[in-house]
N, C-alpha and C positions, 0 to 999 in steps of 0.2 A: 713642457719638459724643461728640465734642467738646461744653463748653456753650456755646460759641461759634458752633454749627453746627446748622441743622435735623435734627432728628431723622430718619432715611431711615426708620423703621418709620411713624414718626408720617404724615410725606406724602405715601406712598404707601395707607397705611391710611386716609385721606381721601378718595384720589380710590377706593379699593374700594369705602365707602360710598356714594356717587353711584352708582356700578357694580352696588350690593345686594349687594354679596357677601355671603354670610352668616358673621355675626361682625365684622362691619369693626367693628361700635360698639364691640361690646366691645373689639376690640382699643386704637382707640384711650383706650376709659379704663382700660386699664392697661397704657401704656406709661409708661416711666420720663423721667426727665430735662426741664429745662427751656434753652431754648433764649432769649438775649437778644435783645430786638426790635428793630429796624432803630432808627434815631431819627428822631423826629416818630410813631413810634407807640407806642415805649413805655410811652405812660400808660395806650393801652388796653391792657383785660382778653381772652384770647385767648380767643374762644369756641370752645366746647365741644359748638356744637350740630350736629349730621351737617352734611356736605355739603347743599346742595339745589343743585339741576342747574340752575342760573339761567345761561343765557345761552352753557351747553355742556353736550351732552349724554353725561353719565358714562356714562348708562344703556347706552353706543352706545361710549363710548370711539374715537372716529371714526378715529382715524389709527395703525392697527396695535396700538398699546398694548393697545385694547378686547379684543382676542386672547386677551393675557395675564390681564388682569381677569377678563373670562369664563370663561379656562379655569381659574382659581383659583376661581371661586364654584362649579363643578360643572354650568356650564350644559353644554348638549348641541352636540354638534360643529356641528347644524344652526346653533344661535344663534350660534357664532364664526364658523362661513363669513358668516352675515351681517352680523357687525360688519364682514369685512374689506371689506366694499363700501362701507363708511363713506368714504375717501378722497373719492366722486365725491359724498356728501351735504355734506361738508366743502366740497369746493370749490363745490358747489351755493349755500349757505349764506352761503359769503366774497363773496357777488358784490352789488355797490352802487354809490350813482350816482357820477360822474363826480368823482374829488378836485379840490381846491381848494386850490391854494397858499397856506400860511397867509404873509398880510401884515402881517394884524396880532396880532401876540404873544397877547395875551388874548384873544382868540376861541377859543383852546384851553384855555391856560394858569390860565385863572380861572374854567374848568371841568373842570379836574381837580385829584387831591389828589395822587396816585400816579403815577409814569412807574415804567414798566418798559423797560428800555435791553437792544436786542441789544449784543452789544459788536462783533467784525467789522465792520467800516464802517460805525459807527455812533461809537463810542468812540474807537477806533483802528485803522489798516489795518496787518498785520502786527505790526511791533515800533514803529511810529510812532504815538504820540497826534497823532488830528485837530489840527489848529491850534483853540485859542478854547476848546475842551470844559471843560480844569479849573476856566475862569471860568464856562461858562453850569453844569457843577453846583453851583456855589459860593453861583449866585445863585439857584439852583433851590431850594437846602435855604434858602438864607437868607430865601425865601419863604412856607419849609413845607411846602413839599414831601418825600413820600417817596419814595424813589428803589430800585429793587432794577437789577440785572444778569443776565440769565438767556441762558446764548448754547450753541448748539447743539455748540460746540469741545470736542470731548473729548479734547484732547490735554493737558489738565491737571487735574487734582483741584479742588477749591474753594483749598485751601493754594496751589494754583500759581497761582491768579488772584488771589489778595489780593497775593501779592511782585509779579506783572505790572502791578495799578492802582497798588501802590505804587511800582516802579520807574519809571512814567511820571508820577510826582507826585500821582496821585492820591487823595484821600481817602476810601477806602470799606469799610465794614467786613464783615467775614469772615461775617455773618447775612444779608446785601445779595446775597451770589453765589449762584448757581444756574447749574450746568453739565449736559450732558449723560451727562459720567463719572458724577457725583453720582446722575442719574434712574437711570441703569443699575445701578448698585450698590443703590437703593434698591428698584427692581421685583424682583433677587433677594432683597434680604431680606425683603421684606413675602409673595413666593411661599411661602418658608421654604426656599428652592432648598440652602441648606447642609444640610438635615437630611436631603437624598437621598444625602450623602454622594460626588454629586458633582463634576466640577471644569465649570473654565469656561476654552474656550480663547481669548486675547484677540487679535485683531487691534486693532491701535490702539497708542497710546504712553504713558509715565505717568500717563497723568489716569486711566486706567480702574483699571489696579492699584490706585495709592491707594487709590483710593476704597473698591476692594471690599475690600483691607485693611483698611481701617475698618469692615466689615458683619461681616468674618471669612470671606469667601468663599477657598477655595483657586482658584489659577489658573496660567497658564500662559502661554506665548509673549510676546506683546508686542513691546519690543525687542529682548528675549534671542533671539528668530528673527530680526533682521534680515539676519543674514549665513549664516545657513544654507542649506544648497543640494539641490535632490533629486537624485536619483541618476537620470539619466536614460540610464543605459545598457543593455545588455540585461542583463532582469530586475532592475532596477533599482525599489525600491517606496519609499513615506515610511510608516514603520510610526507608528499612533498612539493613544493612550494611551485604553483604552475604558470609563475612567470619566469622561471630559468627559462633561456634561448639556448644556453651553450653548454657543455660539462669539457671542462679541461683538463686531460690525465698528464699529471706531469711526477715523476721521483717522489715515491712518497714512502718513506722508512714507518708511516704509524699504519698503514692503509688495514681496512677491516671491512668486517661483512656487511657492515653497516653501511657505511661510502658506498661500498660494490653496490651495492640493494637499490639505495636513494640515484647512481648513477645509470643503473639500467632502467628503472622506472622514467627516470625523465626521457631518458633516450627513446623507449620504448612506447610510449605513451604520450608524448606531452609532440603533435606534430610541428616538425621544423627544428627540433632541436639539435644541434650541432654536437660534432662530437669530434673534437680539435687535441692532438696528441704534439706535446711538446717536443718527444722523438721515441724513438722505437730500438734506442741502444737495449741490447741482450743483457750483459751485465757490465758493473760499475766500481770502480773503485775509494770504499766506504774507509775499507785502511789500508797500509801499505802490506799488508801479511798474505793478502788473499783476495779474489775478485768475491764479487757477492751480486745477486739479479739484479739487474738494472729497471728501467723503466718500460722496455719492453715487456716484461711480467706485470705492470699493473695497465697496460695499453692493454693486452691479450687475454688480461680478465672481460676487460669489457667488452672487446671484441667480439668473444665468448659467446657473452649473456644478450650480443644485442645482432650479430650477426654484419654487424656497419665496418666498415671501413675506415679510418681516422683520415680528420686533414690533418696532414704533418707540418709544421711549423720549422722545428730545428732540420739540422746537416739529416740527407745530404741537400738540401730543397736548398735552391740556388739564392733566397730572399737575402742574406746577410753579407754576402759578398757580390750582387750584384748592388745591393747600397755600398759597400765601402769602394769598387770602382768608380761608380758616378760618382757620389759624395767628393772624393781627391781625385776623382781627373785623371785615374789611370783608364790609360789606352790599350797597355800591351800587356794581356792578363799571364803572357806566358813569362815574364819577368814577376810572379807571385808565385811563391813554393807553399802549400800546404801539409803541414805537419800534423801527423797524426799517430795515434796508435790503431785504429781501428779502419781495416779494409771497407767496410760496407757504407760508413757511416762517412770518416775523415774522405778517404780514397776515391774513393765515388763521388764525393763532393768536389776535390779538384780537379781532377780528369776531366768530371761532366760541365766543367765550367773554364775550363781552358789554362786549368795552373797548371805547373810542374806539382810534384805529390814527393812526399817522403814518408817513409813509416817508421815509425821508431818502435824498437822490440823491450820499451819497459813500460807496454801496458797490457792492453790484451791477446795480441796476434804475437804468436812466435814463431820466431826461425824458421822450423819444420814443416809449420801449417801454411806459411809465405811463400816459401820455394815447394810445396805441396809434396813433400816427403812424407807428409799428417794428414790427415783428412782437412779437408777446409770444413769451417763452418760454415750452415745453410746460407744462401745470401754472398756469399763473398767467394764464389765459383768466380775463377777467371780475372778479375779484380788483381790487377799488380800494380804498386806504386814506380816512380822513375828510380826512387832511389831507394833503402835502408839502411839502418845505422843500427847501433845500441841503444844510445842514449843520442840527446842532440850536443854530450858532450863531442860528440863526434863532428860537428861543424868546425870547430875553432882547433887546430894542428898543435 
């Protein structure tokens, strides 16, 4: 790995710790490399002591992930059926009293150290930065604050979101991002999924090869299928490659019947092969005009066609912010606010892990649906953040 970049053996070996895998300790001390720390934590020292389940339970791995966890410590199929019932304890969990429009700035802001930013309508909708944003983080660090970015979009590598904040002027460094390409390349290499020799087929768009490029994982499809076609004439088959291990559904704007086909067949047929879902966001913000299906719609194809369950990778699966605590040596997760636009996904993620939560209304949850004057959407019954706002111009008075 880059030393500009988290470690993927290192954060993923943190959250196996929590999980009790056996060996996670060791692994993590003796992994290589050192990774530089965000600014405003730099001075501290990264500790070094296991995980402890404070505020989310590793032990449970609640949202799909715990699958993969489990199944790498050697526990017994019984305990992974019961991880995967985790979802309905999660959402159990996410549910609090009634949010409160933050009015005035410091009723949050002077009790927290840390923000954690989804970016889709939060940061920016599509290829358009929010209006006000590059000033309220401006004024956020200039406070002292530390600041990361963690967003469920896997249609770029971590490399692809540092040119995206910098091409909307933003200032944020390349140890600050966390994507769900990044989680997904890190769950194969902490499995040791390369040493089965073998491959992984992708549904999704550059963010996920990179990435796995960087672990060393062999792969396949991605964009290079987008224009590919089955043969649907008589006796017409898609023949496929039967050393894929895994299929990784992640955001895919080219996806076709063709992917669908070659990803049910291997799921379906080829035994042990994994079926690992970058996240299960409903819909996405492609431009700033309008929402459009997210990657929940190319998960729920396959889901479909194969009747399986996904490991989930990205939010709300506690794997990325249980590394950015250990990594900097935070202790008290309730001085971390997680921001977000989306109840299921953001929400549920810091609640279930012991942040404070805020939601901002310029992405996909509105007003009505929040204080439930609307119908909620499936999945986010109950689910209230500490705070919401408009925009996060509404942090800075």
């Amino acid at each position: 790995h880059s030393p500009s970049h988290p470690s993927l053996r290192e954060m993923v070996a943190l959250a196996f710790v929590g999980a009790g895998a056996p060996g996670a300790t060791k692994a993590i001390s003796t992994l290589g490399g050192q990774t530089e720390q965000p600014r405003n934590l730099r001075a501290q020292a990264p500790s070094t002591a296991p995980v402890q389940a404070a505020g989310s339970s590793l032990g449970a791995w609640a949202v799909g992930a715990s699958v993969a966890a489990l199944g790498a410590s050697g526990l017994t199929r019984r305990a992974a059926k019961k991880a995967r019932g985790g979802r309905a304890a999660l959402r159990a969990t996410a549910v609090a009293e009634k949010a409160r429009k933050l009015t005035t700035p410091g009723d949050l802001i002077d009790t927290v150290d840390i923000f954690i930013f989804d970016c889709d309508g939060v940061i920016w909708r599509g290829d358009s930065c929010i209006e006000g944003i590059p000033n309220v983080l401006e004024k956020l660090r200039a406070a002292g604050k530390t600041l990361f970015f963690v967003t469920n979009n896997s249609t770029k590598s971590r490399a692809g979101y540092k040119s995206k904040f910098t091409e909307l002027g933003l200032s944020v460094e390349p140890e600050e991002i966390f994507s769900s390409s990044f989680a997904a390349a890190a769950y194969f290499e902490q499995t040791k999924f390369k040493e089965t020799g073998k491959k992984v087929y992708v549904i999704g768009e550059k963010g996920i090869g990179e990435e796995l490029d960087l672990v060393g994982v062999p792969w396949f499809g991605g964009e290079a299928d987008k224009d590919k076609k089955a043969n649907l004439g008589s006796g017409g088959t898609v023949e496929i490659d039967h050393d894929v291990g895994a299929v990784v559904v992640g955001f895919d704007r080219n996806i076709n019947y063709y992917k669908m086909q070659y990803a049910q067949l291997c799921l379906n047929e080829l035994p042990g092969c994994q079926f690992v879902a970058t996240n299960l966001d409903r819909v996405t913000h492609l431009t700033d005009a309008q929402e459009w299906a997210g990657n929940g719609t190319m998960v729920g194809a396959i889901k479909g066609c194969t009747g399986m369950e996904p490991i989930l990778v990205g939010k709300p699966a506690p794997l990325m912010v249980d590394y950015i605590a250990e990594k900097f040596g935070i202790k008290d997760r309730s001085r971390i606010c997680m921001v977000g636009d989306r109840l299921d996904t953001d929400i549920a993620f810091g609640r279930n892990n012991g942040m404070k939560t805020c939601l901002t209304l310029s992405g996909v949850t509105t007003e009505p649906e929040l204080l439930e004057q609307a119908p909620r959407k499936a999945g986010t019954e109950g689910i209230q953040p500490d705070f919401y706002v408009d925009t996060i111009n509404d942090f800075i008075a």
